[in-house]
C-alpha positions as CSV (number, residue, x, y, z in Angstrom):
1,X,127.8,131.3,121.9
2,X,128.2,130.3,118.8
3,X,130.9,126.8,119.5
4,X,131.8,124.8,116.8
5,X,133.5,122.2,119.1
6,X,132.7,121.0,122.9
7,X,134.2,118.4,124.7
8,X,131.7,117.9,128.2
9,X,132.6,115.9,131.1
10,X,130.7,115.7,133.9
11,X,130.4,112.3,136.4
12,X,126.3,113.0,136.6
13,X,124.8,113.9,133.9
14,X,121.4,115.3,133.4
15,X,120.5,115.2,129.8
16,X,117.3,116.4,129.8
17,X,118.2,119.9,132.1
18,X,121.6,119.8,129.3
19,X,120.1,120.2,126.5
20,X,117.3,122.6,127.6
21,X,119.8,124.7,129.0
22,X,122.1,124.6,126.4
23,X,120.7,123.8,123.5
24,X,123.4,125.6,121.4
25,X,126.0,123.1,122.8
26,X,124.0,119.9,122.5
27,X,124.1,121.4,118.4
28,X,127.9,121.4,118.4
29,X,129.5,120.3,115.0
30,X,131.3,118.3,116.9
31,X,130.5,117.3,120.5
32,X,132.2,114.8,123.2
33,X,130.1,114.1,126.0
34,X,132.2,112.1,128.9
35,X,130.3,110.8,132.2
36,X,130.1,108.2,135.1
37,X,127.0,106.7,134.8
38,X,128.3,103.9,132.7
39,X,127.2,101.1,135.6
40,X,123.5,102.3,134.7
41,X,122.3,100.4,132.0
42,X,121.2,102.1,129.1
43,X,123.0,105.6,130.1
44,X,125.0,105.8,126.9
45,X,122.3,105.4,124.7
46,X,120.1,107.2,126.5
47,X,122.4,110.3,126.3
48,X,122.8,109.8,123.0
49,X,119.1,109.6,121.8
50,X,118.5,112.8,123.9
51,X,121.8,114.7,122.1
52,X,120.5,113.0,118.6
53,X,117.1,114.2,119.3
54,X,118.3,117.7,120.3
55,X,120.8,118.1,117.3
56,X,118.0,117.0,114.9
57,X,119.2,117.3,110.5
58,X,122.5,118.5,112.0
59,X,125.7,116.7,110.7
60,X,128.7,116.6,112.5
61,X,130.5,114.4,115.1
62,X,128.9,112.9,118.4
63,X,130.4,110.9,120.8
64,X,129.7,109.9,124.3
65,X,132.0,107.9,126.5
66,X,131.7,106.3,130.0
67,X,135.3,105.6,131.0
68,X,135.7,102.4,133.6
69,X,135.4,103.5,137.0
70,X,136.3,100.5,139.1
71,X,135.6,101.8,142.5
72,X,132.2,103.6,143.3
73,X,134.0,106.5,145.6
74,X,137.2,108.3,145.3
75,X,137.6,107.9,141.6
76,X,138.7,111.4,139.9
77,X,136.0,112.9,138.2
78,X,136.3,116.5,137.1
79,X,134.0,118.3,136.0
80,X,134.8,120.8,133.1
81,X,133.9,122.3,129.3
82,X,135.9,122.8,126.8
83,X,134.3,125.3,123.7
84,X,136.0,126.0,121.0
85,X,135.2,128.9,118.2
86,X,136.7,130.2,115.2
87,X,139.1,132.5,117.3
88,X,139.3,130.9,120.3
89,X,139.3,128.0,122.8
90,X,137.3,128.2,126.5
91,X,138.1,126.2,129.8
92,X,135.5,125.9,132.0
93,X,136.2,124.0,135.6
94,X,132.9,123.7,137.4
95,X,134.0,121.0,140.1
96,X,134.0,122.2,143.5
């Protein structure tokens, strides 16, 4: 679809299989991307060159976040999409 707004959280991210599967998200006007790879150096700006790659001339807002997990197991970490349009808003839980 055609989303103007995504917010994406997902502990393990792959960017590369992201953005070639959904290109049309990684083009949001605006577009949160939350994960849990923040004890990997370089993950944020990794993501972030990939999405900045992918959006190319397009303007708009990016922003991606690795909130402090401070145990390696048993943190919460949902997995989920939220897409907004012009008429409407979709939630979409993926954790199992």
């Amino acid at each position: 679809g055609n989303f103007r707004s995504a917010l994406v959280s997902n502990y393990l991210l792959d960017i590369s299989w992201f953005v070639s599967t959904f290109p049309s998200l990684a083009r949001c006007k605006e577009l949160i991307v939350v994960h849990g790879q923040g004890g990997h150096p370089g993950a944020n700006e990794n993501i972030k060159r990939a999405l900045i790659q992918a959006r190319g001339t397009q303007q708009g807002h990016l922003l991606v976040h690795a909130p402090p997990l401070p145990i390696a197991y048993g943190t919460h970490h949902s997995k989920f999409l939220i897409l907004i349009d012009d008429s409407k808003l979709r939630l979409i839980i993926h954790t199992a």
